[in-house]
N, C-alpha and C positions, 0 to 999 in steps of 0.2 A: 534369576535365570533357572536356578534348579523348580521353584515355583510353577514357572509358565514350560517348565518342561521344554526349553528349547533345543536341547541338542541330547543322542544318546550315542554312545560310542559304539563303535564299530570297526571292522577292519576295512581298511582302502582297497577298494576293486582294482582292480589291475586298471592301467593304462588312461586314470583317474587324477591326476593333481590339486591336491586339497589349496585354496587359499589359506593365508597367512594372518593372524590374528596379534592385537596391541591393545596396551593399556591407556587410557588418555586421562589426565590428574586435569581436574578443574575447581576453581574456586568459584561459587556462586556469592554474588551483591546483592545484597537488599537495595533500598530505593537511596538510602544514602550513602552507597556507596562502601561500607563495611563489609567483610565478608563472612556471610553466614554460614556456610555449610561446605566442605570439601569433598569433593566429590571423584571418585575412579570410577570408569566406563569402560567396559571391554568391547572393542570394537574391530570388527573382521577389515582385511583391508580390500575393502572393494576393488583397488583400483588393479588388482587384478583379475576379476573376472572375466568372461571371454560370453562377448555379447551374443545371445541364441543357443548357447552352452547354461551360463549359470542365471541368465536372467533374459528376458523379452521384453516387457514394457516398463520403464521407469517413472512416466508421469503421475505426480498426482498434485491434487488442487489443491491451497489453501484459502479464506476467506479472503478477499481484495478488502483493503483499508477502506475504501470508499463505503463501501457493503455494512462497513463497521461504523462508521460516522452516520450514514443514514439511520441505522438500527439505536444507535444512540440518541440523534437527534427526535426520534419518535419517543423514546424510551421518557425521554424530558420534557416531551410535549404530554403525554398521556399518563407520565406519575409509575412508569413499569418500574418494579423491580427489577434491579441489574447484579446480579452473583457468579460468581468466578470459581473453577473450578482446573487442576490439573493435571493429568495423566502421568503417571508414576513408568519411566522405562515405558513408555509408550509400542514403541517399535517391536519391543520384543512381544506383543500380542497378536500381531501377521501372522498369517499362516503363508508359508511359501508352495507353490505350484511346480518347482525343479527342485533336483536331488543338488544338494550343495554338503561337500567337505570339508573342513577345516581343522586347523593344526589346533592342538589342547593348546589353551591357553597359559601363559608361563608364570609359574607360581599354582597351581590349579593343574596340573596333571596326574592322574590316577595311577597310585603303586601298582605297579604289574601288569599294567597297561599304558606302558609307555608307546606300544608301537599302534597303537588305536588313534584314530582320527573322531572327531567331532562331525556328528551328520546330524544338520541344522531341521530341527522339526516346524522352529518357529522363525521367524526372524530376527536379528539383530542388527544392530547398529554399524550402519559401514557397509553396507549389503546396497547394491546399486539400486533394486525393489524397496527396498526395506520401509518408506515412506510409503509408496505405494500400495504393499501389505496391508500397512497398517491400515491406514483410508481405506481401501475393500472394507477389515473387517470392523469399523467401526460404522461405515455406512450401512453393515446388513443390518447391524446390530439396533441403531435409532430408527431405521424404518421400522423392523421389529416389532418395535416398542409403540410403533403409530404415529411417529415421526414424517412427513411429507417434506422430501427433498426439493428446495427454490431451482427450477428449470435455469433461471438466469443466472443462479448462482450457489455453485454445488457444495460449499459449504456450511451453509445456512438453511437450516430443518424449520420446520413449525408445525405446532400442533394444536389447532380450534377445535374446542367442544362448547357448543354455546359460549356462552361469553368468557368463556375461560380461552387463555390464548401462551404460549408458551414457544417464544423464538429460541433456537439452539445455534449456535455458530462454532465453528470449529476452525483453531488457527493453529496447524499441525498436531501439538498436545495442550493447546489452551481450548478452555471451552470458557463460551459467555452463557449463562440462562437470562434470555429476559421475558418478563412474562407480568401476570395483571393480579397472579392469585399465588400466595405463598404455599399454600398449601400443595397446590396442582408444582407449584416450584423445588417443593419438598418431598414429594412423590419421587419426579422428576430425578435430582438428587440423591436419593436413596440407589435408584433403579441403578445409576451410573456405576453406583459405588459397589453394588452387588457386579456388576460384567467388568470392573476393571478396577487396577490399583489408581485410588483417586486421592487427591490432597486436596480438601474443601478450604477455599480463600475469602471465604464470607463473602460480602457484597465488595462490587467489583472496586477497585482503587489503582491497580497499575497492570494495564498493558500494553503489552509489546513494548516496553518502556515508556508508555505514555500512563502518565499521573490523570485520574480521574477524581475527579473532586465535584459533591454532589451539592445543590443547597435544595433541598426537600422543598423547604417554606417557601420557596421564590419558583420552584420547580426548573433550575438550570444545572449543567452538567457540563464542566468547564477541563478542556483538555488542556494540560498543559508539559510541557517538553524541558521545564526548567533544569532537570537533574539531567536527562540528554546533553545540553546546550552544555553545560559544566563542564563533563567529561571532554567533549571534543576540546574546548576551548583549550582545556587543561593538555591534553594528546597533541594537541599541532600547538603549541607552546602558545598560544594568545589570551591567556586568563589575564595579564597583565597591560593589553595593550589598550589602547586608547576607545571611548564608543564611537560606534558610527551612526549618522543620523538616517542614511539610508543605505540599501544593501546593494545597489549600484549604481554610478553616480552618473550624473544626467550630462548627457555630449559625452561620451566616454563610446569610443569605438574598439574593437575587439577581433582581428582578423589570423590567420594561418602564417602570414608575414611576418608576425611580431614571435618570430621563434630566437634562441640564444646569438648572438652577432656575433660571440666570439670566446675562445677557450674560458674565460673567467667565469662569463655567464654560463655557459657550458654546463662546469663544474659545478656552477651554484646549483643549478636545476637540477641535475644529475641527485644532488641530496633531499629535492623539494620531495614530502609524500604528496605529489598533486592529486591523484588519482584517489588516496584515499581519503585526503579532506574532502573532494569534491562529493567520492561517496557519502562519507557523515552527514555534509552538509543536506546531499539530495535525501535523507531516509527525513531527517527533520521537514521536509520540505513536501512530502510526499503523506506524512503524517496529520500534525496540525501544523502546519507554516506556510499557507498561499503565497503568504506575502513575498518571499524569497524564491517564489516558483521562476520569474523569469530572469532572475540572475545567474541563479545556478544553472538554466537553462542554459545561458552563454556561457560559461565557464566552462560546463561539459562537453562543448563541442571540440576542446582543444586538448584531448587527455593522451592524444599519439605522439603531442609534441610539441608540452607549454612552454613559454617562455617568462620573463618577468614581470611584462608586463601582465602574464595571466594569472599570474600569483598572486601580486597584486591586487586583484579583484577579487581574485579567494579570500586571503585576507579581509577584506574589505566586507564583505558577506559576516567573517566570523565577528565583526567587530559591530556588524549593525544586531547579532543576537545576542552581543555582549551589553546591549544595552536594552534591550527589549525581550532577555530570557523570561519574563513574564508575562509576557503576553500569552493569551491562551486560547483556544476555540469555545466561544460557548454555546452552547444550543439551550435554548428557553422556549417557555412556552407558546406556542404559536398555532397556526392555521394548517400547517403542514401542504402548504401548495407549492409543488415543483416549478423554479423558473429559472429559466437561462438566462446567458449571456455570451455573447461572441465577438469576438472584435480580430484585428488584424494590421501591421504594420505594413509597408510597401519597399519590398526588397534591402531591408534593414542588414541581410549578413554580406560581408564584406568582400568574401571569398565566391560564394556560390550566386547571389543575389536573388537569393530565393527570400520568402515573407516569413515572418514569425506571426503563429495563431495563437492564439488566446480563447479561453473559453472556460466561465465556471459558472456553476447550478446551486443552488440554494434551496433547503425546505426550510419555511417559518422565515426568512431574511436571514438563513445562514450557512455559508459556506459548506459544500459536503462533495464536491465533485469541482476541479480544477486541473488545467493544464496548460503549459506554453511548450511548444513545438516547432521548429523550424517546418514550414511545407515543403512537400515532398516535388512541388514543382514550380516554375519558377513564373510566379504572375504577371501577366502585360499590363495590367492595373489594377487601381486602387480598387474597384468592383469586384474583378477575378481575383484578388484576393479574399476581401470580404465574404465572397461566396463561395472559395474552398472552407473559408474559417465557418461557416454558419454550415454546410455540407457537416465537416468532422464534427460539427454541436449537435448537427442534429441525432448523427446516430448515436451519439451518447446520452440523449434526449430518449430517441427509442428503447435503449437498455434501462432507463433510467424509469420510464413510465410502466414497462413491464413488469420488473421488479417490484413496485409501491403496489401493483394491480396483484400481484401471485401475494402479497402478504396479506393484504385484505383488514388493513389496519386503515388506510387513508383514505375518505371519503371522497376525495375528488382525482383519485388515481387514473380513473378511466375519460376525464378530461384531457384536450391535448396540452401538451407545455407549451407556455407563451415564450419564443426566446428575442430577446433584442439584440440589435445590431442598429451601430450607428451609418448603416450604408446603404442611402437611399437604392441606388441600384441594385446592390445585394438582395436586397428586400423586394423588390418589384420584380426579378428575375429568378426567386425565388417560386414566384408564383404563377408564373408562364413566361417562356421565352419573346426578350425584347432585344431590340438592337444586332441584329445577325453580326451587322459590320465589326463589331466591340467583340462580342460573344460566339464567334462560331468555332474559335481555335480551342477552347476550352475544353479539358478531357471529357468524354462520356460518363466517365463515373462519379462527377460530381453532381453530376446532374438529377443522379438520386434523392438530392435534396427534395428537387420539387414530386416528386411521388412519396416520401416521406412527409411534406404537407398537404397532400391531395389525400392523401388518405387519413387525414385529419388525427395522426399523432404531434403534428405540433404548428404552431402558427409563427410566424418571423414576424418581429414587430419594429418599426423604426425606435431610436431612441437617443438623446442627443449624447454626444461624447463625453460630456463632463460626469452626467450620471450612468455611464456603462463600466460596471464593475469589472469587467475584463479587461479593461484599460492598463489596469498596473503590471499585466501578462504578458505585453507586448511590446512595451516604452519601458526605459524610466520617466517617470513623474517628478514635477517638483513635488517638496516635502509637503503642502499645503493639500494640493490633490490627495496622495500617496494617502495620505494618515484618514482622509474623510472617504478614500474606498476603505477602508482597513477596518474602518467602523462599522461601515456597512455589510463588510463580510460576515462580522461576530467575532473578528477577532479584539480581544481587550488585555489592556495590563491588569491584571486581578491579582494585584500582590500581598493583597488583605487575605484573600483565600490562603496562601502558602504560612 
């Protein structure tokens, strides 16, 4: 702090109330769980600022996972160099735009300047901006430097010189470099470590808690969540309990009715952490774990008021990654051609009776954009659903083609995406309006789709049920199905890698 020169004292203006400043003690783990380094942070306490007073806008972006899997799955198609790198007290390099006070920090108050307040030059940690800060001024900083900001996605940089090519992503204080030229990477590098305190991680191996594991020779780059899946198991006491062969079991229904019936049950719930298994479970899920997208999907929708029966099925999730913590995402080498998938149930929830969507995209034949969804409105048929579900693909289709096209890495980016859907009439009415009688009730703005394939960013293709990999998004599957989409996704047990 005294380095980046954040705060110099001064006496308090009249009619001026400085916020209140604390120490926060944390232990940092390495990937096995040991802990490395102890760490105290002095951190203002935000949560009394006064909004318009000590701060105006608080947002700021970080890389989306998906953003990160695609750049990955390229990075293994084409042999990039992938190296890690990470911002040292980040925050406190913001420059702040308001006059902000704060009480000296305790242990750290200046003899004979006891009645002096701390006026914040830079930012810190606990400051409602304080993320936001930071982000301004790292983005001035990599444009700068010849850095060009992804329109689709703020932040992820790149910079082409002839065939030299160098992607930058930025996930709060993580940084990925990936790029074609060590050298141009090493530059790169240097430049960082000159504008900021940086901790060089060599070639990339664990983010965001996900284990990266390379095989050069084969050219694949296998994600895997094995040391994740431990920790929670361990947290919500089920390292012990039995596997499960699947992560929701088939005929198993799930409604708002099945809440506690009676004081016992009550109490029992009352001690369950539903809410934040269900989180753990959703970050694995959202990570590398498609496969558990549409369980945890139901399990979520009941966190105002589970019952045991919902618990149950939590459990039941943690016991199917107790037996498949190896399984991994891998991307290898491939063609890198974007293609969907979209599928849809027929008023599958119990309460609402609204459909559950499905829908996941793959480049090379491998997973990298996925989601199960309740719809937002309630289908009169199997058609009107199908055709909300392929509407909500398609625009993630459009985000999807734009992005591959702004990187200028993928030869067939500016091609439209082919997406399947196993519903004949989805598909026909995709492509101009048929059947008034069936179709006139349907909202106007799904109707977006078909100008989405008029203007030739993506085509809907039929495809038979058995091989539409959205299937597992929607349903449970038997085990027979379940495991040969699972295939198909890329994801695999690779326990030889660990």
């Amino acid at each position: 702090m005294f380095d980046n020169q954040v705060w110099s004292l001064v006496d308090l203006p009249k009619g001026i109330k400085p916020i209140g400043c604390k120490w926060v003690y944390k232990r940092k783990r390495g990937m096995d769980g040991k802990v490395e380094t102890f760490k105290a942070r002095l951190v203002a306490k935000g949560y009394t600022q006064k909004e318009g007073i000590d701060y105006e806008e608080t947002f700021s972006p970080v890389a989306m996972l998906k953003s990160i899997r695609i750049l990955l799955s390229i990075a293994a198609s084409l042999d990039l160099e992938i190296w890690q790198m990470d911002v040292k007290t980040a925050f406190l390099n913001g420059s702040l735009d308001e006059s902000i006070y704060m009480m000296q920090p305790e242990g750290f108050i200046e003899k004979g300047q006891m009645d002096k307040v701390c006026k914040l030059q830079k930012s810190i940690y606990g400051l409602k901006q304080a993320s936001r800060s930071w982000n301004i001024r790292f983005d001035q900083a990599v444009k700068g430097f010849g850095f060009i900001q992804n329109p689709d996605e703020p932040c992820v940089y790149e910079r082409i010189k002839g065939d030299k090519l160098v992607f930058l992503i930025l996930y709060v204080d993580d940084i990925l470099l990936i790029g074609n030229d060590v050298g141009v990477l090493t530059s790169v590098k240097e430049w960082l470590a000159k504008q900021f305190d940086m901790k060089d991680l060599g070639e990339a191996s664990f983010i965001l808690g996900i284990q990266v594991i390379r095989d050069r020779k084969n050219r694949t780059i296998a994600l895997s969540q094995a040391s994740y899946i431990d920790k929670i198991l361990s947290r919500f006491s089920m390292q012990d309990s039995k596997k499960g062969m699947l992560p929701f079991r088939h005929g198993i229904k799930l409604s708002k009715e099945q809440v506690p019936k009676n004081e016992h049950e009550e109490q029992f719930m009352s001690r369950v952490p539903y809410a934040s298994a269900v989180g753990s479970l959703m970050y694995a899920m959202l990570c590398t774990r498609p496969d558990i997208c549409f369980a945890v999907g139901i399990v979520s929708r009941f966190q105002s008021k589970p019952g045991p029966d919902h618990w149950t099925a939590v459990k039941h999730i943690f016991k199917y990654l107790k037996r498949t913590r190896d399984n991994m995402l891998v991307y290898s080498r491939g063609d890198l051609v974007p293609v969907g998938y979209t599928d849809s149930d027929f008023q599958s929830d119990s309460d609402s009776r609204k459909s559950t969507l499905g829908a996941m995209f793959t480049i090379g034949g491998r997973a990298v954009i996925w989601r199960s969804i309740k719809q937002s409105c309630i289908a009169d048929s199997t058609m009107e659903a199908e055709y909300v579900a392929a509407c909500e693909a398609a625009k993630e289709a459009v985000w999807l083609r734009q992005f591959l096209i702004d990187l200028e890495v993928v030869p067939s980016a500016n091609k439209q995406i082919t997406i399947y859907c196993d519903n004949s009439g989805a598909v026909a009415n995709s492509k101009e309006p048929r059947s008034h009688k069936r179709g006139k009730h349907i909202e106007r703005k799904y109707h977006l789709l078909r100008e989405i394939v008029q203007r030739g960013d993506v085509t809907i293709t039929k495809i038979a049920s058995a091989e539409n990999l959205a299937d597992p998004f929607t349903k449970a599957l038997p085990q027979k199905s379940f495991d040969g989409h699972l295939e198909n996704m890329g994801l695999r047990d690779m326990t030889h890698l660990l």
